[in-house]
Backbone as numpy.savetxt, mean C-alpha at the origin, in Angstrom:
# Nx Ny Nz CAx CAy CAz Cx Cy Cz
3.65 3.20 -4.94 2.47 2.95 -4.17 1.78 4.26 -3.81
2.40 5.51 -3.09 1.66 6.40 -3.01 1.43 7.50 -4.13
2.33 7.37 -5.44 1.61 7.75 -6.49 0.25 6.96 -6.69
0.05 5.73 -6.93 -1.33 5.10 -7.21 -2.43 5.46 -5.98
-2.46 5.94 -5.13 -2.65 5.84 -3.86 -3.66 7.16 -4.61
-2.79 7.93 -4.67 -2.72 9.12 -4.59 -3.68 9.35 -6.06
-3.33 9.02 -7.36 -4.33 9.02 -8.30 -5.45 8.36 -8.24
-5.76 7.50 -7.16 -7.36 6.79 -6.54 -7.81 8.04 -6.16
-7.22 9.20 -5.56 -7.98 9.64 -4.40 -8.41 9.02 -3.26
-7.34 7.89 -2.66 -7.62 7.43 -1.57 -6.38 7.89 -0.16
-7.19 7.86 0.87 -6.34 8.31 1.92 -5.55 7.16 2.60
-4.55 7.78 3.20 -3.51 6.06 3.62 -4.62 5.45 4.76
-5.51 5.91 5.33 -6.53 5.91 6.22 -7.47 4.93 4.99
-8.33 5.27 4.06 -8.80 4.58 3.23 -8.15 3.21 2.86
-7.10 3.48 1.94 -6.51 1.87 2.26 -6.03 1.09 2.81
-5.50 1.64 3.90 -5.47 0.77 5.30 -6.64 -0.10 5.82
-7.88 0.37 5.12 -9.30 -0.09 5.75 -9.32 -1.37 4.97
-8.66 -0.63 3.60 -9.28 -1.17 2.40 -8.79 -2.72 2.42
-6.99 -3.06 3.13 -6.08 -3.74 3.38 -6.11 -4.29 4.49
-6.91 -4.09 5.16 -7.06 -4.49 6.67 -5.74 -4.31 7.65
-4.86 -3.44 7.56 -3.96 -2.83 7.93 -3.77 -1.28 8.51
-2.87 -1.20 9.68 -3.25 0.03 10.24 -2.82 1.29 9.31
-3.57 2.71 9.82 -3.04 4.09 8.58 -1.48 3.92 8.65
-1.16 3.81 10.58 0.31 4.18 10.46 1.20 3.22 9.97
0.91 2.37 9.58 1.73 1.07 8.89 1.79 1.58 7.17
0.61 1.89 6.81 0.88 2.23 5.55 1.60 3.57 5.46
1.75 4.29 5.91 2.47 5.55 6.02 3.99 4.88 6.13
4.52 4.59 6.93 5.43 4.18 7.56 6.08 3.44 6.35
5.45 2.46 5.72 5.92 1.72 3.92 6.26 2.90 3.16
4.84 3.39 3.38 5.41 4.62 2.16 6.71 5.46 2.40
7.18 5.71 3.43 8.56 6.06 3.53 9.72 5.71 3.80
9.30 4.24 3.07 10.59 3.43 3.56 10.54 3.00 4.90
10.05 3.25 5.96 10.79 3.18 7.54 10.33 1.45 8.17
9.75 0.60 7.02 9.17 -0.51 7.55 9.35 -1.83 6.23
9.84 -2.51 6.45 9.68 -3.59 6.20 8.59 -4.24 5.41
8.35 -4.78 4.27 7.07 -5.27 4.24 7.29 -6.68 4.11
5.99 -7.61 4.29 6.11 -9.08 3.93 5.17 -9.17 2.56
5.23 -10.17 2.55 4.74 -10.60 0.86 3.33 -10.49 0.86
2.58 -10.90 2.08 1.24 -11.20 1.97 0.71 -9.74 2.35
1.33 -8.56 2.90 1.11 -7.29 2.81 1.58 -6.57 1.71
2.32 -7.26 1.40 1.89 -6.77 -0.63 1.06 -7.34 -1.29
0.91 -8.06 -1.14 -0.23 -8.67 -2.10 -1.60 -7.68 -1.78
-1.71 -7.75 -0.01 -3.16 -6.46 0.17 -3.32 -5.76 -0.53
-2.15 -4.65 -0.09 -1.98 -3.48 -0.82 -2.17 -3.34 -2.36
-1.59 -4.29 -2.90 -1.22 -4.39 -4.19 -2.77 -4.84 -4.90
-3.75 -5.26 -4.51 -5.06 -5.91 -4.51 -5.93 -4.72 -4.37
-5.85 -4.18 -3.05 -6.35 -2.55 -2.78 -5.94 -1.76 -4.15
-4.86 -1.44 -4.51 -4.56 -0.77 -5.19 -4.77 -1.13 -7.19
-5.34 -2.08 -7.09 -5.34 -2.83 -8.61 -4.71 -2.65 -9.23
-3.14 -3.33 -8.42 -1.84 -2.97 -9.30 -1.29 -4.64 -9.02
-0.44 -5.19 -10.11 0.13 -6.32 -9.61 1.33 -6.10 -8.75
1.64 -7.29 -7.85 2.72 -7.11 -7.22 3.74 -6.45 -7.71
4.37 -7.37 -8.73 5.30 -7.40 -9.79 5.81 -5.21 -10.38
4.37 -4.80 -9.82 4.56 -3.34 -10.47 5.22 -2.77 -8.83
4.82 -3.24 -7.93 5.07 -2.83 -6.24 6.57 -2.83 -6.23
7.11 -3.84 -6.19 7.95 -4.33 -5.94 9.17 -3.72 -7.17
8.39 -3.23 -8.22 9.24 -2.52 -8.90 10.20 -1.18 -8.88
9.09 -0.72 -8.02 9.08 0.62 -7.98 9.92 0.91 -6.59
């Protein structure tokens, strides 16, 4: 996720907007320290024009 993140050129601030989710929540995924649910993957994963299936891979 924050490789793709990161080749957008988007800030965890940007897709947090983008996801309707807070910066520090997406930060917080990105290092492991949180939990996610399905329907906050799907955001992200939507934000990011990646399928779940690639999220959840990685």
């Amino acid at each position: 996720m924050r490789l793709r993140r990161a080749d957008l050129k988007i800030s965890q601030e940007k897709l947090a907007e983008l996801c309707g989710l807070h910066r520090t929540y997406i930060g917080a995924v990105e290092r492991s320290e949180r939990n996610i649910s399905i329907d906050n993957i799907e955001k992200i994963s939507t934000a990011l024009g990646m399928g779940i299936t690639v999220i959840l891979s990685e």
